[in-house]
N, CA and C atoms as an extended XYZ file, in Angstrom:
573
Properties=species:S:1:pos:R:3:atomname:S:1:resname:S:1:resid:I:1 pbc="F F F"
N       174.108      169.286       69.056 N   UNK     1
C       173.200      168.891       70.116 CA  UNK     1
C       173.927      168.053       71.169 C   UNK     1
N       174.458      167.117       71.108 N   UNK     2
C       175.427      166.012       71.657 CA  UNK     2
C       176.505      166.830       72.259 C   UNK     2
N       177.231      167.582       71.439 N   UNK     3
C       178.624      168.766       71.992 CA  UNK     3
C       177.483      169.479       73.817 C   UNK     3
N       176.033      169.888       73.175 N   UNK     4
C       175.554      171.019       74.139 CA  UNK     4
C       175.349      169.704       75.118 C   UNK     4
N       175.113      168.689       75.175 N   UNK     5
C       174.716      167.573       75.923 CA  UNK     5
C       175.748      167.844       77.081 C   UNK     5
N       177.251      167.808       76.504 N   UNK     6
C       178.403      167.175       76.831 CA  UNK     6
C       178.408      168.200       77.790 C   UNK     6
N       178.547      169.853       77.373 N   UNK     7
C       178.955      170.730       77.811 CA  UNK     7
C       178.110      171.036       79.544 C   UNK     7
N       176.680      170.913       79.247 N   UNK     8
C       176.197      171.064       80.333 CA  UNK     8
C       176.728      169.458       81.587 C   UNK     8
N       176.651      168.906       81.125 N   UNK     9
C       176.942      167.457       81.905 CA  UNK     9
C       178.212      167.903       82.613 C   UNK     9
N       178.626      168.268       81.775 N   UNK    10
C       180.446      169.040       82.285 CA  UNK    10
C       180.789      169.978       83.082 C   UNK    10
N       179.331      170.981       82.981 N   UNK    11
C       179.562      171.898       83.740 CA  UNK    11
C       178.811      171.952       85.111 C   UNK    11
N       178.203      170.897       85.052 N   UNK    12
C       177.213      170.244       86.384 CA  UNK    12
C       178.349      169.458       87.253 C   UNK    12
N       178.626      168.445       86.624 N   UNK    13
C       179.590      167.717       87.368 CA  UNK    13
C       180.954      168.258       87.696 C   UNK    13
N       181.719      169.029       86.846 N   UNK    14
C       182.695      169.776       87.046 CA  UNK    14
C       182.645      170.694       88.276 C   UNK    14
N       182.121      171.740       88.755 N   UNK    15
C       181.665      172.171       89.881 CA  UNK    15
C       182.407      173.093       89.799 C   UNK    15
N       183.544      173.571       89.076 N   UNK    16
C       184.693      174.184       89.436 CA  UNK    16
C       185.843      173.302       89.493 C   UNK    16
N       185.898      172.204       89.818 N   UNK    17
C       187.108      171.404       89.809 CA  UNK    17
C       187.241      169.892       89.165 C   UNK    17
N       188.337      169.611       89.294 N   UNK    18
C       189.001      168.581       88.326 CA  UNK    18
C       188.199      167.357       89.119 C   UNK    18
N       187.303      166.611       87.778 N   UNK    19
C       186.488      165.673       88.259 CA  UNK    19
C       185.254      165.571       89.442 C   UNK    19
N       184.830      166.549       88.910 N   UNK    20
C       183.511      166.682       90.146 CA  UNK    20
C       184.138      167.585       91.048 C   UNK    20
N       185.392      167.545       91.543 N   UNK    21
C       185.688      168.055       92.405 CA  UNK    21
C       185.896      169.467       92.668 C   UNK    21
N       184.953      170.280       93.847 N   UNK    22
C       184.552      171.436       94.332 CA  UNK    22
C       185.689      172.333       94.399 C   UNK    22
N       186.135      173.549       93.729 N   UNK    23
C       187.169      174.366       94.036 CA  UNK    23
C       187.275      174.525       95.004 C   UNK    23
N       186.090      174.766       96.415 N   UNK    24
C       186.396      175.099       97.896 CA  UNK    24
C       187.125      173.333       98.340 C   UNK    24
N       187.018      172.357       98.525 N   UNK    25
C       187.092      171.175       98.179 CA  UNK    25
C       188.840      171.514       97.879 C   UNK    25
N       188.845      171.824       96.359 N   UNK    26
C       190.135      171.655       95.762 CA  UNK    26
C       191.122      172.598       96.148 C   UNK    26
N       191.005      173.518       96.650 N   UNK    27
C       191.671      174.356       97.837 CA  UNK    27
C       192.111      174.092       99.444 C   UNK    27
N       191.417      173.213       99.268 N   UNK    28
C       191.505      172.422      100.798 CA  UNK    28
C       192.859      171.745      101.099 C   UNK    28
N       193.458      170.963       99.488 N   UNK    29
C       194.046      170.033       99.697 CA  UNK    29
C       194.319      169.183       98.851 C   UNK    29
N       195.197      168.142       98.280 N   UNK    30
C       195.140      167.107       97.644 CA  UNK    30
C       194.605      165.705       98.210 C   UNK    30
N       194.364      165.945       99.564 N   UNK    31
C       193.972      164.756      100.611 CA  UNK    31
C       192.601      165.283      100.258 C   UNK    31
N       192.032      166.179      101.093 N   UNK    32
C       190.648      166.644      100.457 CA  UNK    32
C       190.036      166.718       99.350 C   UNK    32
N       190.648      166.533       98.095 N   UNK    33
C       189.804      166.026       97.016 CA  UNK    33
C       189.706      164.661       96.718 C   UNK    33
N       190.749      164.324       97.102 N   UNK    34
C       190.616      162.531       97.121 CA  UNK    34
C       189.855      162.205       98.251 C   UNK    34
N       189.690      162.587       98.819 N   UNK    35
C       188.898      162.230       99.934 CA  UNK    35
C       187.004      162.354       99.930 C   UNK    35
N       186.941      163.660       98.911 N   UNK    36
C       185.164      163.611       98.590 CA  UNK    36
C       185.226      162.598       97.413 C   UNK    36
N       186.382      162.063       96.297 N   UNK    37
C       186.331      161.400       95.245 CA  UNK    37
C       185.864      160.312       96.128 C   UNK    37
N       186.330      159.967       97.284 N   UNK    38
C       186.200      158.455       97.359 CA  UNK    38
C       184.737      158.407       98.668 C   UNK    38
N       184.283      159.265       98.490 N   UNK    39
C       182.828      159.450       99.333 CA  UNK    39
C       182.313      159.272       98.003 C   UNK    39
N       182.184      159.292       97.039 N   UNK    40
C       181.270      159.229       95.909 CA  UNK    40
C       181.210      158.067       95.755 C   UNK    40
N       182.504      157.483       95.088 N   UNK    41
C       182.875      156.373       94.839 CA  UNK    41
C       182.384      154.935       95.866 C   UNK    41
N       183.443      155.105       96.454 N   UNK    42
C       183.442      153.907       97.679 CA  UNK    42
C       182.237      154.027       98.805 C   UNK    42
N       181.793      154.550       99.064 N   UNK    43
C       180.301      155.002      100.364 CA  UNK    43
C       179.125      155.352       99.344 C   UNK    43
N       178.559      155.414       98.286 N   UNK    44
C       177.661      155.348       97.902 CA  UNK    44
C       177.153      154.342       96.800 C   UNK    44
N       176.385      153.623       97.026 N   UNK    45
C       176.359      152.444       95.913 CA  UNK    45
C       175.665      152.904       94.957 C   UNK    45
N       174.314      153.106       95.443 N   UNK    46
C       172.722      153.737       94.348 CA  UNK    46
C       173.644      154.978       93.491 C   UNK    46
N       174.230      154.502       92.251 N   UNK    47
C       174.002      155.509       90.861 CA  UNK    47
C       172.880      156.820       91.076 C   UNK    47
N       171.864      156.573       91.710 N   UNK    48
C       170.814      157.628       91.525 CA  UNK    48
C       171.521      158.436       93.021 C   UNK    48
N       171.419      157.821       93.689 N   UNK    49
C       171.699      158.639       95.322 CA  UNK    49
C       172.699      159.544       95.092 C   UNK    49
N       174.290      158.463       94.292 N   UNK    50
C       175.392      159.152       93.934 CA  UNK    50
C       175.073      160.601       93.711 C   UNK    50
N       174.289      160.390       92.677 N   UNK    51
C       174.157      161.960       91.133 CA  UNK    51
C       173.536      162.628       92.205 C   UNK    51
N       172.693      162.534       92.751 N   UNK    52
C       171.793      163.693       93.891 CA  UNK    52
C       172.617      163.731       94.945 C   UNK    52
N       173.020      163.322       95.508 N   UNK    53
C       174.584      163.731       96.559 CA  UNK    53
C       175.714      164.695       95.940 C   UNK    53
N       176.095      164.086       94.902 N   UNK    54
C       176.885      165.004       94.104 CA  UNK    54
C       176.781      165.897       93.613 C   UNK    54
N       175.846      166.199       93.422 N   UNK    55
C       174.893      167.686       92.706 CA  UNK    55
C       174.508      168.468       94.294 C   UNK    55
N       174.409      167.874       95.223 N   UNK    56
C       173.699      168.741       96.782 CA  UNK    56
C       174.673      168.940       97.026 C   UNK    56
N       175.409      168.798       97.614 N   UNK    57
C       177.282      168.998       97.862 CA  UNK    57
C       178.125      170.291       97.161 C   UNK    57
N       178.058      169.694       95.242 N   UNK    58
C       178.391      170.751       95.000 CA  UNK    58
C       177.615      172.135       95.114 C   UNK    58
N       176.931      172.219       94.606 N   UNK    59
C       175.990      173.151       95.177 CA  UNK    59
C       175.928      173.980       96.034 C   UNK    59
N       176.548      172.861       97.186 N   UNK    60
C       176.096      173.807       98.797 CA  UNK    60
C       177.897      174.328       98.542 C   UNK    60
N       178.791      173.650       98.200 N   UNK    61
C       180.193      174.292       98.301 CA  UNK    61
C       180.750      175.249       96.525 C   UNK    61
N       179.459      175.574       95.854 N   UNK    62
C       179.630      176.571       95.287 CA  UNK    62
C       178.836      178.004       95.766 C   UNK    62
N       177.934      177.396       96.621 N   UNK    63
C       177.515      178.793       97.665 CA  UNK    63
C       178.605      179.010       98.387 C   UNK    63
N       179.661      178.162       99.317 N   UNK    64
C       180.312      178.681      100.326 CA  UNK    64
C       181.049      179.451       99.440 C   UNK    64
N       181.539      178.886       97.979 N   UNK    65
C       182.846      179.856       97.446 CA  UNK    65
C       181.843      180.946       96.710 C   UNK    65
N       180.765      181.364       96.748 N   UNK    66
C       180.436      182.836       96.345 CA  UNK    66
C       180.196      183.207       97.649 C   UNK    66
N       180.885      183.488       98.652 N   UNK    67
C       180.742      183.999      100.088 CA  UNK    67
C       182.212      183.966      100.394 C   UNK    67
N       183.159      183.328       99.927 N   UNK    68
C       184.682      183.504      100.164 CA  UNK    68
C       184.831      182.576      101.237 C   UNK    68
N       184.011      181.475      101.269 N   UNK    69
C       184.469      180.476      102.385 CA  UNK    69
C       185.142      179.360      102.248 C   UNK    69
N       186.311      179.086      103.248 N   UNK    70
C       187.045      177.507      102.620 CA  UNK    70
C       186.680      176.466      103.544 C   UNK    70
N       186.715      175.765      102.981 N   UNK    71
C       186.435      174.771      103.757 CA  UNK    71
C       186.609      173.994      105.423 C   UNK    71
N       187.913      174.661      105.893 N   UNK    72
C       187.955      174.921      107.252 CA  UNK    72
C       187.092      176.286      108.136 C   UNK    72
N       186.808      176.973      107.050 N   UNK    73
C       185.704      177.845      107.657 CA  UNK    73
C       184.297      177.770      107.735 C   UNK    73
N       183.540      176.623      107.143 N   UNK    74
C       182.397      176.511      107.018 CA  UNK    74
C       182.253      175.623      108.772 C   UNK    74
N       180.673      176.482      108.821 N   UNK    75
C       180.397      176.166      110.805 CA  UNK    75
C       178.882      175.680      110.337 C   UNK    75
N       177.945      175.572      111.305 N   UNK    76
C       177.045      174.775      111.109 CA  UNK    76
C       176.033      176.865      111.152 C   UNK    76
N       176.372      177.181      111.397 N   UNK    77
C       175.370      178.927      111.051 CA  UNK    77
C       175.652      178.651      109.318 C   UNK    77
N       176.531      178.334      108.691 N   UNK    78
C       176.413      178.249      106.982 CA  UNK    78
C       175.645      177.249      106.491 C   UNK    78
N       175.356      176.127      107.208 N   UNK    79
C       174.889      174.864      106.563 CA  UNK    79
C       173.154      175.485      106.529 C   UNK    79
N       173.274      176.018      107.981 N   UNK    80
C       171.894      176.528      108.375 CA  UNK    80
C       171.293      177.576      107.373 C   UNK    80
N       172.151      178.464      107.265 N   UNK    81
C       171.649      179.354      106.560 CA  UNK    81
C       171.067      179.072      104.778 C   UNK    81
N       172.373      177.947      104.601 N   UNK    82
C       171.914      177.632      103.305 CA  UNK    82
C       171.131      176.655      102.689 C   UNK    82
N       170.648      176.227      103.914 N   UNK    83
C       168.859      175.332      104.157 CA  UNK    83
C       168.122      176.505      103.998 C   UNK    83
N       167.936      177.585      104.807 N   UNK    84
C       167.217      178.461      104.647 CA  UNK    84
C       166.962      178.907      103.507 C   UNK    84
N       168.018      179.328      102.618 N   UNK    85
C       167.811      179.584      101.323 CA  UNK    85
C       167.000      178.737      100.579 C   UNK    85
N       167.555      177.667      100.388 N   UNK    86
C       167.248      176.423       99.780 CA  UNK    86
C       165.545      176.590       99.811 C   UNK    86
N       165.168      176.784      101.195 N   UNK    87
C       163.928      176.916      101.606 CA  UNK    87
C       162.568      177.453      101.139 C   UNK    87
N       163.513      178.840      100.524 N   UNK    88
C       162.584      179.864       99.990 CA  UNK    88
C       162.251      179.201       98.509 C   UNK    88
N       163.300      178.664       98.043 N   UNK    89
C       162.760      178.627       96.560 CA  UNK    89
C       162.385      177.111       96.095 C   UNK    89
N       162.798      175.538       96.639 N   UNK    90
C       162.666      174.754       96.354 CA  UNK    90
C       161.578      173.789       97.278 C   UNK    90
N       160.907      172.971       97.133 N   UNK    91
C       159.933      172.020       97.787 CA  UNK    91
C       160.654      171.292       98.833 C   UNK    91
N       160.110      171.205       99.684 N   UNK    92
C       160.571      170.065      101.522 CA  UNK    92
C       161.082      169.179      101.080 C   UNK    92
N       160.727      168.269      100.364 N   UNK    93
C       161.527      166.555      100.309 CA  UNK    93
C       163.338      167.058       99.502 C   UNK    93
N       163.248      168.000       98.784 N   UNK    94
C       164.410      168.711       98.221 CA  UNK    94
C       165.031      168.946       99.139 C   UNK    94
N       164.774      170.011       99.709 N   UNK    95
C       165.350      170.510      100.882 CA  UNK    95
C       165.866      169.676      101.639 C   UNK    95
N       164.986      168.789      102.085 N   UNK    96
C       165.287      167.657      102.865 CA  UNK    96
C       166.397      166.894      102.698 C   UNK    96
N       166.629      167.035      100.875 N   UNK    97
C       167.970      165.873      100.917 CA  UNK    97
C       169.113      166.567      101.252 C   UNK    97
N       169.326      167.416      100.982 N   UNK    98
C       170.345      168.710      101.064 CA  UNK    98
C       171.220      168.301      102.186 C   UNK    98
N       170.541      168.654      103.283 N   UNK    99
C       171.356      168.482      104.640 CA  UNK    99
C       171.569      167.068      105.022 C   UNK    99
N       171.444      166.016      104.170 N   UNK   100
C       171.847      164.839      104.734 CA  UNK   100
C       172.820      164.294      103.883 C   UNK   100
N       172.751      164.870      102.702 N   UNK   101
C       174.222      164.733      101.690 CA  UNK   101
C       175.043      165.360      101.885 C   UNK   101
N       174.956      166.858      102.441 N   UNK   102
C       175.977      167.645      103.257 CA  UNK   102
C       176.900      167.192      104.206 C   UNK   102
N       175.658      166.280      105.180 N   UNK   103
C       176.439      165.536      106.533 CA  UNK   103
C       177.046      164.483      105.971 C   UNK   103
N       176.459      164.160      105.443 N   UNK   104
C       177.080      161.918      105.290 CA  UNK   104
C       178.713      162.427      104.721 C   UNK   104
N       178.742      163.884      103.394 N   UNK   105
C       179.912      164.048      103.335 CA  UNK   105
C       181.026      164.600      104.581 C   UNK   105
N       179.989      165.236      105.114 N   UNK   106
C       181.424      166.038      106.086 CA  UNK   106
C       181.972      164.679      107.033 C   UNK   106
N       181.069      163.868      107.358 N   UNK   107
C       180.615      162.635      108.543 CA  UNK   107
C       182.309      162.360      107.591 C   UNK   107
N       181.812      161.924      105.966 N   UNK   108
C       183.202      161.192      105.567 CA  UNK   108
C       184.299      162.012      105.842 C   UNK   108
N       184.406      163.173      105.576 N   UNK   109
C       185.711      164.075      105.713 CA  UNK   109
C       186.312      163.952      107.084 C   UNK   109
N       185.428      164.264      108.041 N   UNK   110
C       185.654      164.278      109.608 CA  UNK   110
C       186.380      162.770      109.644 C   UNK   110
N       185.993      161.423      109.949 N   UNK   111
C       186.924      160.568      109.178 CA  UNK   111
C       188.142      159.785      108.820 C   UNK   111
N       188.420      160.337      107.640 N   UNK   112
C       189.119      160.828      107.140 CA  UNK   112
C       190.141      162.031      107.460 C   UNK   112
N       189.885      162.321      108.558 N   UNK   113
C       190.831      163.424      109.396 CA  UNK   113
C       190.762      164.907      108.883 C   UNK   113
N       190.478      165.281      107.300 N   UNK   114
C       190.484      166.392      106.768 CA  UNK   114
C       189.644      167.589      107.236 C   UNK   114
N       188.908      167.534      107.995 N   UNK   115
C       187.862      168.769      108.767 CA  UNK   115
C       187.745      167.990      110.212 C   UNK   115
N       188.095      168.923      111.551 N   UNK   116
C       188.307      168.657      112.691 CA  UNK   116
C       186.548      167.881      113.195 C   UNK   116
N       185.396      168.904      112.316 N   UNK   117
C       183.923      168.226      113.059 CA  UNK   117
C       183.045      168.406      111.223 C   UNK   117
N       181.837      167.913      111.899 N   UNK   118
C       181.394      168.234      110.731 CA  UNK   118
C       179.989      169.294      111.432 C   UNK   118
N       180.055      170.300      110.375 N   UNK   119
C       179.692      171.346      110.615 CA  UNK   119
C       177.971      171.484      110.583 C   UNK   119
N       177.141      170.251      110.086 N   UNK   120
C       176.199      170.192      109.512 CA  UNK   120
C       175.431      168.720      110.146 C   UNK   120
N       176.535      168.439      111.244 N   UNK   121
C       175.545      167.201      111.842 CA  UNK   121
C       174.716      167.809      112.759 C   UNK   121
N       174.418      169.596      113.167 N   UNK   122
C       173.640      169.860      114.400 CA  UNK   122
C       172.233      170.294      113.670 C   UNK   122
N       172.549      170.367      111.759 N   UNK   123
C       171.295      171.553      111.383 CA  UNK   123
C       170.660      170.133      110.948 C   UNK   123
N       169.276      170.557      111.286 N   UNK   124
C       168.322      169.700      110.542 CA  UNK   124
C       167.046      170.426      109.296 C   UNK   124
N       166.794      170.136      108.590 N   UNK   125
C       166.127      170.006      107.202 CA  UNK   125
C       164.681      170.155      107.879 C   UNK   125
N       163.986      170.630      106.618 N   UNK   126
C       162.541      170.689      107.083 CA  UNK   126
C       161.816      169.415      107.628 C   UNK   126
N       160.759      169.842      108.328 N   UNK   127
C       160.140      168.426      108.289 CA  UNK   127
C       158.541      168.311      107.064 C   UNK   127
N       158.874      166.871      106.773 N   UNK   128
C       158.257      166.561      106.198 CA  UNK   128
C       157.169      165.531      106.521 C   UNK   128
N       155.586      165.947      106.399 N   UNK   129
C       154.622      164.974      106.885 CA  UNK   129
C       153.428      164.746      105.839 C   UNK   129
N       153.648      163.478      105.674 N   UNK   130
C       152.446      162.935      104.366 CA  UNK   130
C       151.334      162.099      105.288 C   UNK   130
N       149.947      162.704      105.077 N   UNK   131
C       148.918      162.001      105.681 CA  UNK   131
C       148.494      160.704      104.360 C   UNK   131
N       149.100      160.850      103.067 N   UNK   132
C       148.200      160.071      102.207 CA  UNK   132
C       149.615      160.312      100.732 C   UNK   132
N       149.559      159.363      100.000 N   UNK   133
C       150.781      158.850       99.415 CA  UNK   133
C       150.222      159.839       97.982 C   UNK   133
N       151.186      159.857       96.781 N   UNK   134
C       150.610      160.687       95.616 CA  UNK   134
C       150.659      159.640       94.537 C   UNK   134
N       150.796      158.168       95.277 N   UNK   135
C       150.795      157.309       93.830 CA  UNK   135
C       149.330      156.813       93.933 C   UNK   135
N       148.544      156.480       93.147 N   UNK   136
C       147.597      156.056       93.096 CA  UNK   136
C       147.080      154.809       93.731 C   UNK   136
N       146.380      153.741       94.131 N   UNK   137
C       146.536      152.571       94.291 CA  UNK   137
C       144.989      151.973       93.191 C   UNK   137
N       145.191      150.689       92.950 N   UNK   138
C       144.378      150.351       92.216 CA  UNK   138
C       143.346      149.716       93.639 C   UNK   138
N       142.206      149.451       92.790 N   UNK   139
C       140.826      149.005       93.949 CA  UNK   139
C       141.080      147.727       93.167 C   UNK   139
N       140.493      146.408       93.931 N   UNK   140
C       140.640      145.000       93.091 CA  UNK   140
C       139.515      144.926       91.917 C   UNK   140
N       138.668      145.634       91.673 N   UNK   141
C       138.346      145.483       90.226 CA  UNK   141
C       138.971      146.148       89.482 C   UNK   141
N       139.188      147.254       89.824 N   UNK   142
C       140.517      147.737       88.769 CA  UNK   142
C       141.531      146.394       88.333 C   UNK   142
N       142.323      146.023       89.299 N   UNK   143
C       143.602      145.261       89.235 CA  UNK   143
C       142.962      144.261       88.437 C   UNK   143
N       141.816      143.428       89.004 N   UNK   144
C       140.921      142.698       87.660 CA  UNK   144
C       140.982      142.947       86.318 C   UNK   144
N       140.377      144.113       86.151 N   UNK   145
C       140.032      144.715       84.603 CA  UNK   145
C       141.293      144.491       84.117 C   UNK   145
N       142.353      145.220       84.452 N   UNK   146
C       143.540      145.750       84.002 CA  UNK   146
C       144.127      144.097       83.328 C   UNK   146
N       144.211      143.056       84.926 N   UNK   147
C       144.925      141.833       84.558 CA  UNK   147
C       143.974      141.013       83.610 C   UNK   147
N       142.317      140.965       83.193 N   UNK   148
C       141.769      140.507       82.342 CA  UNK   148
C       142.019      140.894       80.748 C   UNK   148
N       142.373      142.597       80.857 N   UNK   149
C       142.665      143.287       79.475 CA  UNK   149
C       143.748      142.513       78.665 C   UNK   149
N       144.331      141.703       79.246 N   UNK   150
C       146.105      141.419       78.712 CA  UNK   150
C       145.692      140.170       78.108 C   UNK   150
N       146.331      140.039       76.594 N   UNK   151
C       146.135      138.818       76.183 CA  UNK   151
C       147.050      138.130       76.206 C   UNK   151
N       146.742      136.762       76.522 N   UNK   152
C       147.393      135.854       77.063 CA  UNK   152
C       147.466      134.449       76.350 C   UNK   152
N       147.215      134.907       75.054 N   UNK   153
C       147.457      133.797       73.751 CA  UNK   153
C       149.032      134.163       73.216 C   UNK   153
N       150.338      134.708       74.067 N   UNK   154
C       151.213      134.730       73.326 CA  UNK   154
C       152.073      134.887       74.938 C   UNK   154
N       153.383      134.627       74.507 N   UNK   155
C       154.414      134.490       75.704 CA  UNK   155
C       154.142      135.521       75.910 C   UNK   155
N       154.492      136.935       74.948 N   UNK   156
C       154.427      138.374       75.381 CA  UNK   156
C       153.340      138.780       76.660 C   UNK   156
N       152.180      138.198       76.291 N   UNK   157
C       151.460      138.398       76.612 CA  UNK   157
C       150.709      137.857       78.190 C   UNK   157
N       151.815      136.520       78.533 N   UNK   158
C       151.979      136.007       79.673 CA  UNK   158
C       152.627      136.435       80.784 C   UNK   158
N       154.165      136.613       79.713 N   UNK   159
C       155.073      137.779       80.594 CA  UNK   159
C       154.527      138.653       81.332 C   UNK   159
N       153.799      139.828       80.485 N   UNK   160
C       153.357      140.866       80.705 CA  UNK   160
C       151.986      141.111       81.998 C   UNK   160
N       151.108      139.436       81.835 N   UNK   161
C       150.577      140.007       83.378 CA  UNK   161
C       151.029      139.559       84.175 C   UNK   161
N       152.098      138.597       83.757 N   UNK   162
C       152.666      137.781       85.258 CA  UNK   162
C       153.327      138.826       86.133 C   UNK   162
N       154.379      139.841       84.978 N   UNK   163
C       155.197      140.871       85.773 CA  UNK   163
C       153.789      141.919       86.313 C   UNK   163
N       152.703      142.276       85.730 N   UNK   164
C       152.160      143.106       86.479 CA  UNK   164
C       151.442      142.904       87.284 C   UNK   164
N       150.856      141.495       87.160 N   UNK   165
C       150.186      141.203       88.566 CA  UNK   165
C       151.235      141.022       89.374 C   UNK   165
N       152.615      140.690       89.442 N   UNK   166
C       153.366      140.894       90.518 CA  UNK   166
C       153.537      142.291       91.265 C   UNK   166
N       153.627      143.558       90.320 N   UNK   167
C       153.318      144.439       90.801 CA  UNK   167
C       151.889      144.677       91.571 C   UNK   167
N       151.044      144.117       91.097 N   UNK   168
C       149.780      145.021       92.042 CA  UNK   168
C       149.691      144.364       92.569 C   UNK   168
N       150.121      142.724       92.870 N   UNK   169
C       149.897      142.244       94.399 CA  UNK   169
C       150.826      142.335       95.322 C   UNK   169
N       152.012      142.898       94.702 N   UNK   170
C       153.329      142.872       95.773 CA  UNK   170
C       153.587      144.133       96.039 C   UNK   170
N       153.295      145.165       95.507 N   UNK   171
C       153.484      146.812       95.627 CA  UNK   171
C       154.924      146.497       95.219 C   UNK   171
N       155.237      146.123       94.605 N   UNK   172
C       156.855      146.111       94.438 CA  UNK   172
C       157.222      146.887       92.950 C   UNK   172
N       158.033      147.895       92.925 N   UNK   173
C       158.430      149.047       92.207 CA  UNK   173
C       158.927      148.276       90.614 C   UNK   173
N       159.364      148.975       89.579 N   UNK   174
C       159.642      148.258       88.854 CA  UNK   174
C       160.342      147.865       88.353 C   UNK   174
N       161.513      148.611       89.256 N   UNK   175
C       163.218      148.147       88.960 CA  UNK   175
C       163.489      146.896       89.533 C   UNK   175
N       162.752      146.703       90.197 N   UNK   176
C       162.531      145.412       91.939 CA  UNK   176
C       161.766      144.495       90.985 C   UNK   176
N       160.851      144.682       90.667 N   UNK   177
C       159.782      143.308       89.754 CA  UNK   177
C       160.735      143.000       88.686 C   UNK   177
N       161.609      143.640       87.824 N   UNK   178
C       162.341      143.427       86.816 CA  UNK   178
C       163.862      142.876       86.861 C   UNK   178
N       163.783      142.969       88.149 N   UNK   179
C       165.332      142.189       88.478 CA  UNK   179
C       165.081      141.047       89.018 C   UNK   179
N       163.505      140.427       89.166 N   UNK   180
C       163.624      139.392       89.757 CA  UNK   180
C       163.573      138.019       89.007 C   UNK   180
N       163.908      136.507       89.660 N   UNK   181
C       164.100      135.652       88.741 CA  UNK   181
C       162.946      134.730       89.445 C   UNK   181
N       162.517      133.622       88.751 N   UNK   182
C       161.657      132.767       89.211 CA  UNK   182
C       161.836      132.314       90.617 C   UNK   182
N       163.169      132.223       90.712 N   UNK   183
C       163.431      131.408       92.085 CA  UNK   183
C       163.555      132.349       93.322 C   UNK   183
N       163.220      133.609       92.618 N   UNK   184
C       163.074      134.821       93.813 CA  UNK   184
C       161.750      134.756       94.631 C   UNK   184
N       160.537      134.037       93.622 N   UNK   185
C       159.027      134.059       94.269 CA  UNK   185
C       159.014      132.789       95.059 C   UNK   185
N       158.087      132.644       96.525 N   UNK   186
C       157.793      131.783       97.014 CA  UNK   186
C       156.063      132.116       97.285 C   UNK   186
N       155.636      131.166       97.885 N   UNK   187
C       154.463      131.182       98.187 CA  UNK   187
C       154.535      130.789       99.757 C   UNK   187
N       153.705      131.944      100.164 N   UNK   188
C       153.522      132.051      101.913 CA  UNK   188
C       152.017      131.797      102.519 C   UNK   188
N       151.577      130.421      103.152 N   UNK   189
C       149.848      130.227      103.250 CA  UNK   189
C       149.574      130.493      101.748 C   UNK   189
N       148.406      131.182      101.989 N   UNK   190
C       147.622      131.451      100.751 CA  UNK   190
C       148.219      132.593      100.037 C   UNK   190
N       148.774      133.531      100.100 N   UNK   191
C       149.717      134.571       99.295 CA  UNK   191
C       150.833      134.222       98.769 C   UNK   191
């Protein structure tokens, strides 16, 4: 199970080349693979952004190499086209990231001197328009009920609505409420 873990992880990130790095990519150059290594590395901080950059990228430069394209040949009619694709089969906010992990990389390559322009700063991504959000919001008797339910005869139990009434009065996510320390809260007027 762990071996099949390994293997797919390997064959996601591998792409075709040594360390993540894209055979169209690794054909380019020894400057050009060090050069997307350190767009991963050094220009992206967010772990999460990283993995979804790195996965859109390769992706889009394992389409160019099932088309026989290298990397000095990719023009902004390929970036375009392979939004289009993208289009038919996956949801807008997807789509959407596609062409901006495409650019931010070529933006780095261009740069970096290794590609004369970047081919993908003219195409733009679907648009995307939300009249109304898909997370729920609580009504204040809800947030009531919820913060009355919690018992509060034990630390656990203090913890637990202090961190969630911080959430439902701060809208604040829960990687954000959980990294914070006492001396992070102030009090503003009456809030």
């Amino acid at each position: 199970m762990a071996g099949e873990l390994v293997a797919k992880r390997d064959e996601r990130l591998g792409a075709g080349g040594a360390a993540g790095v894209p055979a169209v990519v690794m054909a380019a150059g020894k400057r050009a693979g060090l050069r997307f290594i350190e767009f991963f590395t050094a220009n992206i901080r967010n772990p999460n952004t990283r993995r979804a950059y790195h996965r859109a990228c390769c992706d889009f430069f394992r389409w160019c190499a099932s088309r026989g394209l290298g990397l000095d040949q990719i023009g902004p009619v390929h970036v375009a086209t392979y939004i289009e694709v993208l289009g038919k089969e996956l949801s807008r906010p997807t789509v959407k990231q596609q062409p901006a992990a495409i650019r931010m990389l070529f933006d780095w390559l261009v740069v970096g001197q290794v590609v004369p322009f970047n081919p993908a700063s003219s195409v733009r991504g679907p648009r995307i328009t939300t009249k109304k959000g898909k997370t729920p919001v609580l009504s204040a008797a809800e947030a009531r009920q919820l913060l009355d339910a919690i018992d509060t005869s034990s630390v656990v139990g203090l913890r637990d609505r202090a961190l969630i009434g911080l959430m439902v009065f701060t809208f604040a996510r829960v990687g954000a409420a959980t990294g914070m320390d006492v001396e992070d809260w102030y009090f503003q007027g009456r809030r």
